[in-house]
Backbone atoms as SQL, in Angstrom:
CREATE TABLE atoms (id INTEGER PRIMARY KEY, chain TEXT, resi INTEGER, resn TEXT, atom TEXT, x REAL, y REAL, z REAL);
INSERT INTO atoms VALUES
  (1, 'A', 1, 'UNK', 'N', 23.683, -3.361, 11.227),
  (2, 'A', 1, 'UNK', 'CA', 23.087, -2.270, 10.491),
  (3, 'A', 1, 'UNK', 'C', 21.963, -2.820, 9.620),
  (4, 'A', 2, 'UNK', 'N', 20.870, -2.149, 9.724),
  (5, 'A', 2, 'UNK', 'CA', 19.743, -2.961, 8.795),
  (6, 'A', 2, 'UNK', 'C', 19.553, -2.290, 7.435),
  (7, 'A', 3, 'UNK', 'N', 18.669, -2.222, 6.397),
  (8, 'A', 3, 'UNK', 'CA', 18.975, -1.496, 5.373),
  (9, 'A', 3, 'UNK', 'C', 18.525, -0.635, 5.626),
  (10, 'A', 4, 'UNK', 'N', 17.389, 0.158, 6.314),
  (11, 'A', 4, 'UNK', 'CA', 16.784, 1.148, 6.701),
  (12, 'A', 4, 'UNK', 'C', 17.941, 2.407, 6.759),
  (13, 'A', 5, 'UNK', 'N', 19.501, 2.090, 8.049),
  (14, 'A', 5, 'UNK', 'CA', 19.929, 2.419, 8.005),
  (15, 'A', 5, 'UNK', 'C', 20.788, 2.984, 6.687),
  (16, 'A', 6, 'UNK', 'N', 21.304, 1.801, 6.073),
  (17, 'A', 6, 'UNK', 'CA', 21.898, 1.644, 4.628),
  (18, 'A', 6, 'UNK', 'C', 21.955, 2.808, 3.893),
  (19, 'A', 7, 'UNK', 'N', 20.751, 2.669, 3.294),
  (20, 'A', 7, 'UNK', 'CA', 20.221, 4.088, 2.738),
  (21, 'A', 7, 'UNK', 'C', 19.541, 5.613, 3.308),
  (22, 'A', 8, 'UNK', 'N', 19.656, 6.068, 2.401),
  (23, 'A', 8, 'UNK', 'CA', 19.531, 7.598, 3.520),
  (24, 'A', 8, 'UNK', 'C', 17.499, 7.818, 2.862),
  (25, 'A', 9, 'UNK', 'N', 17.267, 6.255, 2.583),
  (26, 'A', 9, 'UNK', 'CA', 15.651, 6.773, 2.295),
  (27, 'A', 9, 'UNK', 'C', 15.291, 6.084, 3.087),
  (28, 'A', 10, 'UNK', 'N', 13.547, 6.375, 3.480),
  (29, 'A', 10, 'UNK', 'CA', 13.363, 5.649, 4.245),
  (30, 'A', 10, 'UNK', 'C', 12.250, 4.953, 3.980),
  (31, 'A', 11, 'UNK', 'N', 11.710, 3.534, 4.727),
  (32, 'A', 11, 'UNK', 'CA', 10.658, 2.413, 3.930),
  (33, 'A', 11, 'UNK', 'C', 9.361, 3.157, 3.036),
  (34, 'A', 12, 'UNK', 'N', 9.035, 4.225, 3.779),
  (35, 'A', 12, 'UNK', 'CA', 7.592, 4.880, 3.389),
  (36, 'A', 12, 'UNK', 'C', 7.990, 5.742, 2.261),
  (37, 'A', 13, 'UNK', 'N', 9.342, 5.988, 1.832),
  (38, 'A', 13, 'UNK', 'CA', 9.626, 6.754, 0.768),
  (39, 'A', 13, 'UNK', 'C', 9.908, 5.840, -0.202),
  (40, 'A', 14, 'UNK', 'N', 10.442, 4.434, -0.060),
  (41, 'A', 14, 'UNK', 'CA', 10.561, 3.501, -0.914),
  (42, 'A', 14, 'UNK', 'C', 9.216, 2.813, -1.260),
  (43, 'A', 15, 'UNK', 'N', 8.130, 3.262, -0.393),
  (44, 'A', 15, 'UNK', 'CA', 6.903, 2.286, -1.063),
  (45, 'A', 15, 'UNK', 'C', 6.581, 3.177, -1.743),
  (46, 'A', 16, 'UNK', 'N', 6.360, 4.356, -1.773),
  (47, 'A', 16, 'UNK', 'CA', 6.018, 5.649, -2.894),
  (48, 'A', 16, 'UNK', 'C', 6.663, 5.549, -3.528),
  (49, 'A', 17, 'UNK', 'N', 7.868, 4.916, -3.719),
  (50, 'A', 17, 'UNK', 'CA', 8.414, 5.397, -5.042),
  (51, 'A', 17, 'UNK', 'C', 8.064, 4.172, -5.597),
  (52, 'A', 18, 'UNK', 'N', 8.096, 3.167, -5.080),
  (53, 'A', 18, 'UNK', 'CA', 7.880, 1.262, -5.739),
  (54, 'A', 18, 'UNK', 'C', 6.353, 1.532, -6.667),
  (55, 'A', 19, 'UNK', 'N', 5.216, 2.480, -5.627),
  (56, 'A', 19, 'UNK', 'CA', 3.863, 2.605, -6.202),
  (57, 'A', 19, 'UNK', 'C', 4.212, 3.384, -7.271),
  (58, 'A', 20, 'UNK', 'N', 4.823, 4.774, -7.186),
  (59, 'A', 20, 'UNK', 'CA', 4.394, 5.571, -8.244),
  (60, 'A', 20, 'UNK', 'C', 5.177, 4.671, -9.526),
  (61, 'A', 21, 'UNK', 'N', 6.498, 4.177, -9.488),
  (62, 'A', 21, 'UNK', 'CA', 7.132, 3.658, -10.787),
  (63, 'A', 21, 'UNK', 'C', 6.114, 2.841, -11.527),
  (64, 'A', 22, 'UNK', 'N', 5.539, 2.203, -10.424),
  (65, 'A', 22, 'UNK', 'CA', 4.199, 0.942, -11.093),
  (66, 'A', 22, 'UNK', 'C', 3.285, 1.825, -12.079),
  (67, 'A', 23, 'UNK', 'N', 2.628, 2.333, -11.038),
  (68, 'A', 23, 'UNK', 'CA', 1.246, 3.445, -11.888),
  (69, 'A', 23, 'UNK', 'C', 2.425, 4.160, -12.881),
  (70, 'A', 24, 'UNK', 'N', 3.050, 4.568, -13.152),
  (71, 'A', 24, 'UNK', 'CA', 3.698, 5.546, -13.936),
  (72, 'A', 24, 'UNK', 'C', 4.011, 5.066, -15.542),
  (73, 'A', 25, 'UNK', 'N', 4.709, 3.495, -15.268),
  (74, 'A', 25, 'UNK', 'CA', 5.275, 2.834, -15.934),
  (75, 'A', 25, 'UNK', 'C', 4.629, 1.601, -16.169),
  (76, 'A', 26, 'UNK', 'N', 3.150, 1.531, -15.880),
  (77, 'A', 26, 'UNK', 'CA', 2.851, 0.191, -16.178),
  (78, 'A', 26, 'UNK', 'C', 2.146, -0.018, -17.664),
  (79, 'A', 27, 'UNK', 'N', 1.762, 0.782, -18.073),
  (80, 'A', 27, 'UNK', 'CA', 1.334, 0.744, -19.387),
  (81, 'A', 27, 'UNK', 'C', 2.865, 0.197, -20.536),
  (82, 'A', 28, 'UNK', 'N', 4.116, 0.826, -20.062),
  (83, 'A', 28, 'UNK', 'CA', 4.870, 0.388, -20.746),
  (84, 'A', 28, 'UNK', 'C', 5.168, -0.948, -20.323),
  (85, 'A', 29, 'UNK', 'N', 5.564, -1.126, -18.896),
  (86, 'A', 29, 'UNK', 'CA', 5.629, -2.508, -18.578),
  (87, 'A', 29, 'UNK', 'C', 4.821, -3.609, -19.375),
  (88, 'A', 30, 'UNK', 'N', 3.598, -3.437, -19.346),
  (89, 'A', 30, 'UNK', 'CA', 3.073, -4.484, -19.945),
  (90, 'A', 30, 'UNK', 'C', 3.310, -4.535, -21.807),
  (91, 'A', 31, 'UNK', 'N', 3.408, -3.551, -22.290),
  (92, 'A', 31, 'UNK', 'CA', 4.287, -3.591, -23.555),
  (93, 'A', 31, 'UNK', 'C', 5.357, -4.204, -23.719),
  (94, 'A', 32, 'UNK', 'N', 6.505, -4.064, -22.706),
  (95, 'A', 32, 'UNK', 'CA', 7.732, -4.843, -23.435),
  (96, 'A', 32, 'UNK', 'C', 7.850, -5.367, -21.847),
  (97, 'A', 33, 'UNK', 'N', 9.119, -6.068, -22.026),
  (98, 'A', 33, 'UNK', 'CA', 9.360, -6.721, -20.738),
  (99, 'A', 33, 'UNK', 'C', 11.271, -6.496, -20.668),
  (100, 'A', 34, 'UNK', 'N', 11.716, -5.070, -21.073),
  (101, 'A', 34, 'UNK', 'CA', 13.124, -5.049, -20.492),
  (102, 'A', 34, 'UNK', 'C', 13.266, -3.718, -20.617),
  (103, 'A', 35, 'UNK', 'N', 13.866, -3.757, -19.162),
  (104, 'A', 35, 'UNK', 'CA', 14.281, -2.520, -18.576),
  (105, 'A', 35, 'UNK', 'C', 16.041, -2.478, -18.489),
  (106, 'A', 36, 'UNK', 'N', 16.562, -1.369, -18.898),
  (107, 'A', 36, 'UNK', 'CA', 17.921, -1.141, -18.643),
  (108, 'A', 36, 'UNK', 'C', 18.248, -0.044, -17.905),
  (109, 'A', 37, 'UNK', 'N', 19.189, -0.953, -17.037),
  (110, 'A', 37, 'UNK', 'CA', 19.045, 0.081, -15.172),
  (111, 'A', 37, 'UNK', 'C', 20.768, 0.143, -15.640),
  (112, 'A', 38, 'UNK', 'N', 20.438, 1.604, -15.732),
  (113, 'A', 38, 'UNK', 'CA', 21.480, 3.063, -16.292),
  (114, 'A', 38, 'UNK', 'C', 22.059, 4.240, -15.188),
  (115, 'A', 39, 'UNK', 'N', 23.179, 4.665, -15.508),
  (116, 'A', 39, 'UNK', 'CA', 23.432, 6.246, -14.605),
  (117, 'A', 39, 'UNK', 'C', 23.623, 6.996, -15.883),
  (118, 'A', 40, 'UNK', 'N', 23.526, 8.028, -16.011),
  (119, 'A', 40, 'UNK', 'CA', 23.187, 9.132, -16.879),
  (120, 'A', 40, 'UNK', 'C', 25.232, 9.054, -17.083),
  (121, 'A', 41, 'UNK', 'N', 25.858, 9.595, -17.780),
  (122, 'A', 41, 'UNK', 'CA', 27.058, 9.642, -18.005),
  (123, 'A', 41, 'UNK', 'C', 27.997, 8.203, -17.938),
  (124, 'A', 42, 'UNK', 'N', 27.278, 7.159, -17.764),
  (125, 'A', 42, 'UNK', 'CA', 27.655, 5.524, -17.891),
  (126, 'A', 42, 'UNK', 'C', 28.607, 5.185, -19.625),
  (127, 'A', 43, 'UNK', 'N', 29.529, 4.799, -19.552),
  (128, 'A', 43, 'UNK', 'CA', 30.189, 4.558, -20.813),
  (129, 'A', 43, 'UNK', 'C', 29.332, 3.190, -21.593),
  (130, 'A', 44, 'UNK', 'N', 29.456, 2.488, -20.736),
  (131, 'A', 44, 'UNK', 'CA', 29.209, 1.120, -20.682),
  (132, 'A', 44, 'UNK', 'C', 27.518, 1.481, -20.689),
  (133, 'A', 45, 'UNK', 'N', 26.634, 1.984, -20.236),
  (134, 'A', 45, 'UNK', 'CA', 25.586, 2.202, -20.298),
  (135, 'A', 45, 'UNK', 'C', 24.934, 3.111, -21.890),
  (136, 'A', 46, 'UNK', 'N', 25.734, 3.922, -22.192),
  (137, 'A', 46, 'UNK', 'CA', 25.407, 4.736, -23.343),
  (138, 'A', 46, 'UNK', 'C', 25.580, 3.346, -24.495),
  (139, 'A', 47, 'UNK', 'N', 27.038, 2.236, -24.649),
  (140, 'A', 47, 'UNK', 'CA', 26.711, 1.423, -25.832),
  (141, 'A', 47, 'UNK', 'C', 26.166, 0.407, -25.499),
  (142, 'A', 48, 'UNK', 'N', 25.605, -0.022, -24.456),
  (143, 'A', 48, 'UNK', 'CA', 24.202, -1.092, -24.356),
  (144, 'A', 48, 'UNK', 'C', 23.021, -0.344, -25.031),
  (145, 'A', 49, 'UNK', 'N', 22.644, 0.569, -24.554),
  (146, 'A', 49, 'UNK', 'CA', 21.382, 1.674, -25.584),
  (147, 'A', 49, 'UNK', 'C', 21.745, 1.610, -26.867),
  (148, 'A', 50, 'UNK', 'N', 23.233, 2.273, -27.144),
  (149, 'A', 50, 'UNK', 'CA', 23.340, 2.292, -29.008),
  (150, 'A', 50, 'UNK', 'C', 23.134, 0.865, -29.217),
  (151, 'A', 51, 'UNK', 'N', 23.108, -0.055, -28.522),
  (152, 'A', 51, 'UNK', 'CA', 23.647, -1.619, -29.219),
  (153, 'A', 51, 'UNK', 'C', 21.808, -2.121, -29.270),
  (154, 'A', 52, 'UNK', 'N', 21.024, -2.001, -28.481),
  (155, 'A', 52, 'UNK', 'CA', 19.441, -2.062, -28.209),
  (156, 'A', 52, 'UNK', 'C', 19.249, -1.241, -29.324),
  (157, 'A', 53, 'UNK', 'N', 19.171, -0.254, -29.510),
  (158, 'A', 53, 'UNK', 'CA', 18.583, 1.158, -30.827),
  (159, 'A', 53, 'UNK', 'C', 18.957, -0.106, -31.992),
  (160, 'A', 54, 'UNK', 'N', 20.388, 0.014, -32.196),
  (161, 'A', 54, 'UNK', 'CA', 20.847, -0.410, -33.327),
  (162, 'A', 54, 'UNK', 'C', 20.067, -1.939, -33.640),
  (163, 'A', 55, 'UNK', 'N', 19.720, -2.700, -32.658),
  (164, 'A', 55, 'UNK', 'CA', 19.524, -4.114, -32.772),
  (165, 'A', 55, 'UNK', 'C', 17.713, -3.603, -32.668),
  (166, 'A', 56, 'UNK', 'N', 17.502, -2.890, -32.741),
  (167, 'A', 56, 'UNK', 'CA', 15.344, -2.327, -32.695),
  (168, 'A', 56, 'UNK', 'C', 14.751, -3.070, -31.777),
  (169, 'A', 57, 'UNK', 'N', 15.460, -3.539, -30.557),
  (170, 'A', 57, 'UNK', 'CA', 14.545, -3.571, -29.622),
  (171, 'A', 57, 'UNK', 'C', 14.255, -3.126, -28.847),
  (172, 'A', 58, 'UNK', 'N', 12.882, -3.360, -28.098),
  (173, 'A', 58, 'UNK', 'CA', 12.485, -2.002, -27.555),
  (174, 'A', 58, 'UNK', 'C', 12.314, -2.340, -25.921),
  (175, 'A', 59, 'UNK', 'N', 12.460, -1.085, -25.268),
  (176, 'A', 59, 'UNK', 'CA', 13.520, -1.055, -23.467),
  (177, 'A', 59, 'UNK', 'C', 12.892, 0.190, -22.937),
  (178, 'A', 60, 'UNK', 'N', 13.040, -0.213, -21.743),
  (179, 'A', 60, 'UNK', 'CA', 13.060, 0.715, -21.065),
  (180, 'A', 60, 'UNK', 'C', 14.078, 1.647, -20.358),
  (181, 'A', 61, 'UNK', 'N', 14.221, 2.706, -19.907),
  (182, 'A', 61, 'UNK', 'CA', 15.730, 2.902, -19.272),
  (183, 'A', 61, 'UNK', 'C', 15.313, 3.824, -17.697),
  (184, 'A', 62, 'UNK', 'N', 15.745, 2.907, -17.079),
  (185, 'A', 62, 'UNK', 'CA', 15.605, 3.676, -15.799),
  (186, 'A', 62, 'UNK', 'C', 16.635, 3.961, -14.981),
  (187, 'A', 63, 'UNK', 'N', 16.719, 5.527, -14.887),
  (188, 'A', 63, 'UNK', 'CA', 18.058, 5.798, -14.547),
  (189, 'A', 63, 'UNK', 'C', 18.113, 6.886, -13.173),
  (190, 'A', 64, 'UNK', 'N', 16.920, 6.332, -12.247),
  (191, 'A', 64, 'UNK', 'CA', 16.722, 6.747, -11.269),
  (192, 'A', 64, 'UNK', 'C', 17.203, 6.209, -10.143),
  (193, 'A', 65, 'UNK', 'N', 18.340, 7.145, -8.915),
  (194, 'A', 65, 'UNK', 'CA', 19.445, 6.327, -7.754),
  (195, 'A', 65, 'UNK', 'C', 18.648, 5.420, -7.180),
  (196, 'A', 66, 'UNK', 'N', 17.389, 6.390, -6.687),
  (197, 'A', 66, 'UNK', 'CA', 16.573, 5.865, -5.484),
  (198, 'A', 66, 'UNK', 'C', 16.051, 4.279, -6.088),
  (199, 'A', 67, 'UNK', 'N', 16.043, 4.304, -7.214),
  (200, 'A', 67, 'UNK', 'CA', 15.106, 2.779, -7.697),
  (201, 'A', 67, 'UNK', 'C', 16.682, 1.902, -7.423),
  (202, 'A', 68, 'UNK', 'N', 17.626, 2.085, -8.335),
  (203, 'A', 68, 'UNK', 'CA', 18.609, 1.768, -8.211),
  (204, 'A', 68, 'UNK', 'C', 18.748, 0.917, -6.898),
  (205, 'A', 69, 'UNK', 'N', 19.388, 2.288, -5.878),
  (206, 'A', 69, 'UNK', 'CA', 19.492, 1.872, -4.463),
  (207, 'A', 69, 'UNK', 'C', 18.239, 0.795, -3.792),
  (208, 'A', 70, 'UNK', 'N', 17.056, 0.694, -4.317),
  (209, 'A', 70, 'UNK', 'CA', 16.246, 0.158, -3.856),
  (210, 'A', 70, 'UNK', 'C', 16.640, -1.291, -4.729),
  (211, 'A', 71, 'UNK', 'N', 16.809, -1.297, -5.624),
  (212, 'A', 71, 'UNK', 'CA', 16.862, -2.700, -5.952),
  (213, 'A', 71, 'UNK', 'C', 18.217, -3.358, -5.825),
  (214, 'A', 72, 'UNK', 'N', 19.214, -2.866, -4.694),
  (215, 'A', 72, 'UNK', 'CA', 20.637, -3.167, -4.444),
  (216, 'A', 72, 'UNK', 'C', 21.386, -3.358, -5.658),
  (217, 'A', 73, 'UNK', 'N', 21.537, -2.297, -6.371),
  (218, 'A', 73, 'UNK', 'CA', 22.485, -2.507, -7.987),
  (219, 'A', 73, 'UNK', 'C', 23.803, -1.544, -7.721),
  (220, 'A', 74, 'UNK', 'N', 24.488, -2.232, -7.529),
  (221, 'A', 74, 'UNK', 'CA', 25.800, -1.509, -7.200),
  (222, 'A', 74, 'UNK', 'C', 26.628, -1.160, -8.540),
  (223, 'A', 75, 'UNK', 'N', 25.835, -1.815, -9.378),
  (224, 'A', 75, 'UNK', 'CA', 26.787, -1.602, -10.138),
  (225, 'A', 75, 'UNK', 'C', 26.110, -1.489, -11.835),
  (226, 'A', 76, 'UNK', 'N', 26.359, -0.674, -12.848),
  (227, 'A', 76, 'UNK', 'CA', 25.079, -0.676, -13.766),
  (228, 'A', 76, 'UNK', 'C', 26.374, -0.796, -15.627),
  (229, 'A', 77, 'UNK', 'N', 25.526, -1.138, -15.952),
  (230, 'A', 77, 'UNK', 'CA', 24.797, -1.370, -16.482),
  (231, 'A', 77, 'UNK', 'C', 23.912, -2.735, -16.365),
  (232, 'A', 78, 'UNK', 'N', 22.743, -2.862, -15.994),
  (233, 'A', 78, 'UNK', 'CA', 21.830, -4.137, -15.795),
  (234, 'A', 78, 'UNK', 'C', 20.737, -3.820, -16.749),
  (235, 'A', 79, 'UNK', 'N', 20.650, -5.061, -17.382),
  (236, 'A', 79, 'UNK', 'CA', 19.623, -5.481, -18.476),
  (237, 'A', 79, 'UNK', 'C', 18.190, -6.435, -17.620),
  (238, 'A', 80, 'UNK', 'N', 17.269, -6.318, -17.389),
  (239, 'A', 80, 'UNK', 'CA', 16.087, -7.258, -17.503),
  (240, 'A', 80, 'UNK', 'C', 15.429, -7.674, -18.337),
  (241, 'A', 81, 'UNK', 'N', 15.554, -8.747, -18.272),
  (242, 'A', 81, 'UNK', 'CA', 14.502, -9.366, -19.211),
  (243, 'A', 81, 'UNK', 'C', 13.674, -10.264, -18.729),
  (244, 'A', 82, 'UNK', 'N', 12.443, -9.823, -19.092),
  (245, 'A', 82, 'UNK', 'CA', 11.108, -11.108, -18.565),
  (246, 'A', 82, 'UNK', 'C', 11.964, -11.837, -16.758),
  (247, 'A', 83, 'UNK', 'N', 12.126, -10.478, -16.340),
  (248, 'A', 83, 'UNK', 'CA', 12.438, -10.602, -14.430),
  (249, 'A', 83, 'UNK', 'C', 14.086, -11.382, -14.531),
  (250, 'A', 84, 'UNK', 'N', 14.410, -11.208, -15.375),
  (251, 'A', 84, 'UNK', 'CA', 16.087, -12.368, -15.306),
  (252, 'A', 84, 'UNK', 'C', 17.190, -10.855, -15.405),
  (253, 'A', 85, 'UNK', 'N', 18.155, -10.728, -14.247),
  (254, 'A', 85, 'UNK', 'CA', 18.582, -9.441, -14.005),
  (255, 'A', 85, 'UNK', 'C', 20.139, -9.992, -14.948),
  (256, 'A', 86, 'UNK', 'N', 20.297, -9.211, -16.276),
  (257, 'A', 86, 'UNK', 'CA', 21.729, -9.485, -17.254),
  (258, 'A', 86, 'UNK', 'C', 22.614, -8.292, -16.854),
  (259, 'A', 87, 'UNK', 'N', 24.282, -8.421, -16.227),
  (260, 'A', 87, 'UNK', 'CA', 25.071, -7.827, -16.237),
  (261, 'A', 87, 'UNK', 'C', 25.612, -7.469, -17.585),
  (262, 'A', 88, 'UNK', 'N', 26.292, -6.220, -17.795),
  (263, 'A', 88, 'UNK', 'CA', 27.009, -5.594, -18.915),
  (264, 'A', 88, 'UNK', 'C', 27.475, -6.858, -19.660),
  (265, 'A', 89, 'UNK', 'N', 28.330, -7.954, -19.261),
  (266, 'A', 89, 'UNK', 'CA', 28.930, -9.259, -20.675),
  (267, 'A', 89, 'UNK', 'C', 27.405, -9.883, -20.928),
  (268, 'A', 90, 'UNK', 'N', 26.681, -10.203, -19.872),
  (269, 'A', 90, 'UNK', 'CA', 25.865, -11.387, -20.401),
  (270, 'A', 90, 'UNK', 'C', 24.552, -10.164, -21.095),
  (271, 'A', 91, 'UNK', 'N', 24.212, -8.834, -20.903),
  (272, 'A', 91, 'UNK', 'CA', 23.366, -7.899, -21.679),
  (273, 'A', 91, 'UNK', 'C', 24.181, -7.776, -23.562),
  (274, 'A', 92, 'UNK', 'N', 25.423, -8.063, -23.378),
  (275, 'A', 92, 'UNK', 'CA', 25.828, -8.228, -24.676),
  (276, 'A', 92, 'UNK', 'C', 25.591, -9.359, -25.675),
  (277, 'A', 93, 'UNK', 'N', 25.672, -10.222, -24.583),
  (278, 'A', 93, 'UNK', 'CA', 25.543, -12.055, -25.505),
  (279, 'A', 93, 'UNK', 'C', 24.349, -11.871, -25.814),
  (280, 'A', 94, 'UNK', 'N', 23.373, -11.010, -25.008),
  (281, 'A', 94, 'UNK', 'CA', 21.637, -11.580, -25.098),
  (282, 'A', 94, 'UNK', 'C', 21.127, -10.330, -26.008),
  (283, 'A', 95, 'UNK', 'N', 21.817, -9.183, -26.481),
  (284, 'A', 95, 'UNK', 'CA', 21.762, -8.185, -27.662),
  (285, 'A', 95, 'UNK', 'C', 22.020, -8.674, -29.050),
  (286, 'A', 96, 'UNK', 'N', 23.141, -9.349, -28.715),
  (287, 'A', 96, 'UNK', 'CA', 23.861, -10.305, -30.213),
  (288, 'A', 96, 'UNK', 'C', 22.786, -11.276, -30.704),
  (289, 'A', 97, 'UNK', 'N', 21.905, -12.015, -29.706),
  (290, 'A', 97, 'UNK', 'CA', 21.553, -13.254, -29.801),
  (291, 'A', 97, 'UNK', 'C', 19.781, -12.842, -30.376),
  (292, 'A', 98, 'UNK', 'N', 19.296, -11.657, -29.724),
  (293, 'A', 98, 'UNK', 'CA', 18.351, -11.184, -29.901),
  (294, 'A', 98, 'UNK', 'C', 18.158, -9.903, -31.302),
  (295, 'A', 99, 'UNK', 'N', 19.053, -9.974, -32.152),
  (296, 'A', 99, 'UNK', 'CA', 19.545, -8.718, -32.727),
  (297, 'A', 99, 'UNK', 'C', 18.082, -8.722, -33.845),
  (298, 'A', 100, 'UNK', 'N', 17.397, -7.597, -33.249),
  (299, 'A', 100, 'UNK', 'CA', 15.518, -7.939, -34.741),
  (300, 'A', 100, 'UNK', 'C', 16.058, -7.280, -36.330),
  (301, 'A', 101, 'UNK', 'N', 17.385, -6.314, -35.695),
  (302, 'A', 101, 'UNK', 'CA', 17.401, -5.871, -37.295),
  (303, 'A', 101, 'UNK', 'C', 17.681, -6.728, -38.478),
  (304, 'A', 102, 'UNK', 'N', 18.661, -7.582, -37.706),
  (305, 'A', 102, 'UNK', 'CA', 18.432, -8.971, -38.613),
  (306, 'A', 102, 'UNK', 'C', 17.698, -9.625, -39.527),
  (307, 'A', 103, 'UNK', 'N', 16.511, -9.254, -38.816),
  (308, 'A', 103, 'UNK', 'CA', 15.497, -10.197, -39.061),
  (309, 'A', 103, 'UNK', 'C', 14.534, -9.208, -40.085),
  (310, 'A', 104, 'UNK', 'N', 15.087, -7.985, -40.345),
  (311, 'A', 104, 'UNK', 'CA', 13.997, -7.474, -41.058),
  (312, 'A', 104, 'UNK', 'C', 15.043, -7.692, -43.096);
């Protein structure tokens, strides 16, 4: 089975969506460099956000399947940072470690 099959999208719908996220989101992209790849009703996803808010740094949240499914994330809450993909424990160590309210 190839991934084509996999998913119920298909390559020419995944390069439209790869383009539009770029053009859409690149002005923020180049602002910060972390994205948190979310499902809307996520437990574990809602206190990574309160724990980011609370700690003032600033994210992105993308909580779209198709990107999701495109970037094989089976499983979410995922943190990026500067391209390094952090699961839910290690998005916690690197919230704690990074915390700016601290610092004000």
């Amino acid at each position: 089975m190839d991934n084509k099959d996999f998913y119920d999208v298909s390559w020419d719908e995944m390069e439209k969506l790869a383009v539009a996220l770029t053009e859409e989101n690149n002005m923020e992209v180049k602002q910060t460099s972390i994205v948190l790849y979310a499902q809307p009703g996520c437990p574990m996803c809602q206190m990574l956000k309160r724990l980011l808010d609370k700690a003032n740094i600033s994210y992105i949240v993308e909580e779209d399947l198709t990107a999701l499914k495109y970037l094989n994330m089976i499983h979410v809450p995922v943190l990026v940072v500067d391209g390094q993909y952090l699961k839910y424990p290690e998005a916690l160590r690197w919230v704690k470690e990074n915390d700016n309210s601290r610092q004000n």
